[in-house]
N, C-alpha and C positions, 0 to 999 in steps of 0.2 A: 720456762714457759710463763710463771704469773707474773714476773716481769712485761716480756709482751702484751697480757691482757691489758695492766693498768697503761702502757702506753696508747691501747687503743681506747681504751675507755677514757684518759686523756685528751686526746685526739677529739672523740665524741663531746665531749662533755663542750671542748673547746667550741666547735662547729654550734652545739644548741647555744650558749653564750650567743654565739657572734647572729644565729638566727634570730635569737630572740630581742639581740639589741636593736636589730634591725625593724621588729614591731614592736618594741618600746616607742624610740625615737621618731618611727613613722607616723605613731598616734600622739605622743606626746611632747615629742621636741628632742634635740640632745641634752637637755637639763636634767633630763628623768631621772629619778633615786633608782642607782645599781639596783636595791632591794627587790627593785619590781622587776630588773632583768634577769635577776638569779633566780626567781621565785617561777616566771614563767619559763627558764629554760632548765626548769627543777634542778637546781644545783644551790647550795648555799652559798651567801655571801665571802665567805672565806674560798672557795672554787675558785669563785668568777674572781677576786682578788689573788689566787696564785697563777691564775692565768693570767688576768690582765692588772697588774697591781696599782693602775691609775687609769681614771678615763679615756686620756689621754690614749692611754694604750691601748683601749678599746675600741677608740674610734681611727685611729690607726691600723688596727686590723680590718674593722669593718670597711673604712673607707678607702684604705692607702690604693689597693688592687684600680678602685675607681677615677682614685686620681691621677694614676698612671694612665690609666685609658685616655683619662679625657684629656693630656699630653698628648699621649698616638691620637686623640681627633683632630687636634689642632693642628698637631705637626703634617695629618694629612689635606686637612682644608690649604693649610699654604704652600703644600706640594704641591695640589691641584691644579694641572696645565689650565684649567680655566675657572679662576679665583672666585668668581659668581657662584658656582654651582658647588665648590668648594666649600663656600659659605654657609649656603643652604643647606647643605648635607652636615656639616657640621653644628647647626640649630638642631635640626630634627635630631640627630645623634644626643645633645646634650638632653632635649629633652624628654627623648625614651629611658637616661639613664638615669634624669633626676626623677622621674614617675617607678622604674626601678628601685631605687636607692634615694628614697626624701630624705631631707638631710644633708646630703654632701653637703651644698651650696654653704650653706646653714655652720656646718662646722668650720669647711675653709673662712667663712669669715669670721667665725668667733674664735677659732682656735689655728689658727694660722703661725701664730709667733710662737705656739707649744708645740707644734708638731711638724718639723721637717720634711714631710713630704707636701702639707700644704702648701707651706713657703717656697716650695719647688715650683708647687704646679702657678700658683700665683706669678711669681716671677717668669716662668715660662709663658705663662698666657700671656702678661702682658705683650711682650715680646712679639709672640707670634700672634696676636691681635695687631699689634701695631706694623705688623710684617702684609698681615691679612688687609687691613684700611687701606694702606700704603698699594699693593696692587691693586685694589679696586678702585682706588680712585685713578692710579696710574692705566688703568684701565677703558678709563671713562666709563664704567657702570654705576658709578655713585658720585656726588657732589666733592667738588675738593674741598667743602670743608669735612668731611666726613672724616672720623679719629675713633680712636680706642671706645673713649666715652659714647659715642654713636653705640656701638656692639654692646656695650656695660646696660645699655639702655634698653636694648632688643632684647636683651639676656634677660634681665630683670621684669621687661613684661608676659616675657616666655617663662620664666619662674611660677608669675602670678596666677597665667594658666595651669601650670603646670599644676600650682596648690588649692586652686580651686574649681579644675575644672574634673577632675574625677578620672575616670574608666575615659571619658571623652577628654582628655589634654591633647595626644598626639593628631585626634585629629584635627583637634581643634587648633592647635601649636601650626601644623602645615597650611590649617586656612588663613592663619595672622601672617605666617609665612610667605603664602603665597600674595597676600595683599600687600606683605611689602616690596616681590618680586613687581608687582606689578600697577602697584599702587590702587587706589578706589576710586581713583578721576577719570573719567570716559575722556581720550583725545576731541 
């Protein structure tokens, strides 16, 4: 049986780490000193090091779940029998998950080349970004010159919402949204 406990106390300790990294980084960046993540998810230094024995590996656990999601968004926006709405859905999704989980963004691009599922989901976005541009403009819902970098553009000011507009990002993310559904110029 005390076998069992320390696996569950294990388990535990792993879970507050991975809580705790998530309000380290939320308030502080992912630059944070471990110290401060071990401290608030009361476990020592040497803990959070047998469980996660590099950052790397810590933002791995915290993040990987997430960047698999945002894979299945993408992969559902360009399933989407109508690529428009598709799209849309797949904004608003990115930005409930990055008001969720601050950070992701943030790590896929500083640690992308360390950590293999970044580099997955990077490589896949591109992809099915450019899968996504490609029917929309084949679409006629958006200008042909519209590409990747257009989305990299939308994303990036839906970020800036997203880190500076609080408790109010999502809804304020569907109103930039909907402004660019529909543009600000009266016919």
């Amino acid at each position: 049986m005390p076998a069992r406990n320390v696996r569950k106390d294990a388990a535990r300790n792993r879970e507050r780490i991975i809580d705790a990294a998530r309000i380290v980084f939320r308030e502080h960046g992912i630059s944070a000193p471990v110290a401060t993540i071990a401290r608030i998810a009361g476990v020592g230094t040497a803990t959070l090091y047998r469980h996660f024995p590099s950052r790397d590996d810590l933002l791995t656990a915290m993040f990987g779940d997430q960047a698999r999601h945002r894979i299945a968004v993408l992969d559902d926006a360009v399933a989407d029998p109508d690529p428009w709405r598709g799209f849309v859905r797949s904004l608003e999704t990115v930005v409930e998950m990055e008001m969720e989980n601050p950070g992701l963004s943030e790590a896929i691009v500083s640690q992308r080349h360390a950590i293999p599922v970044y580099e997955e989901l990077r490589v896949h976005a591109v992809a099915a970004l450019a899968t996504l541009a490609a029917r929309l403009r084949d679409g006629g819902i958006v200008g042909e010159d519209f590409r990747v970098a257009d989305i990299l553009l939308i994303l990036a000011a839906l970020k800036g919402i997203s880190d500076t507009a609080g408790e109010n990002a999502v809804p304020q993310a569907r109103r930039f949204i909907h402004h660019l559904a529909h543009g600000i110029k009266r016919p």
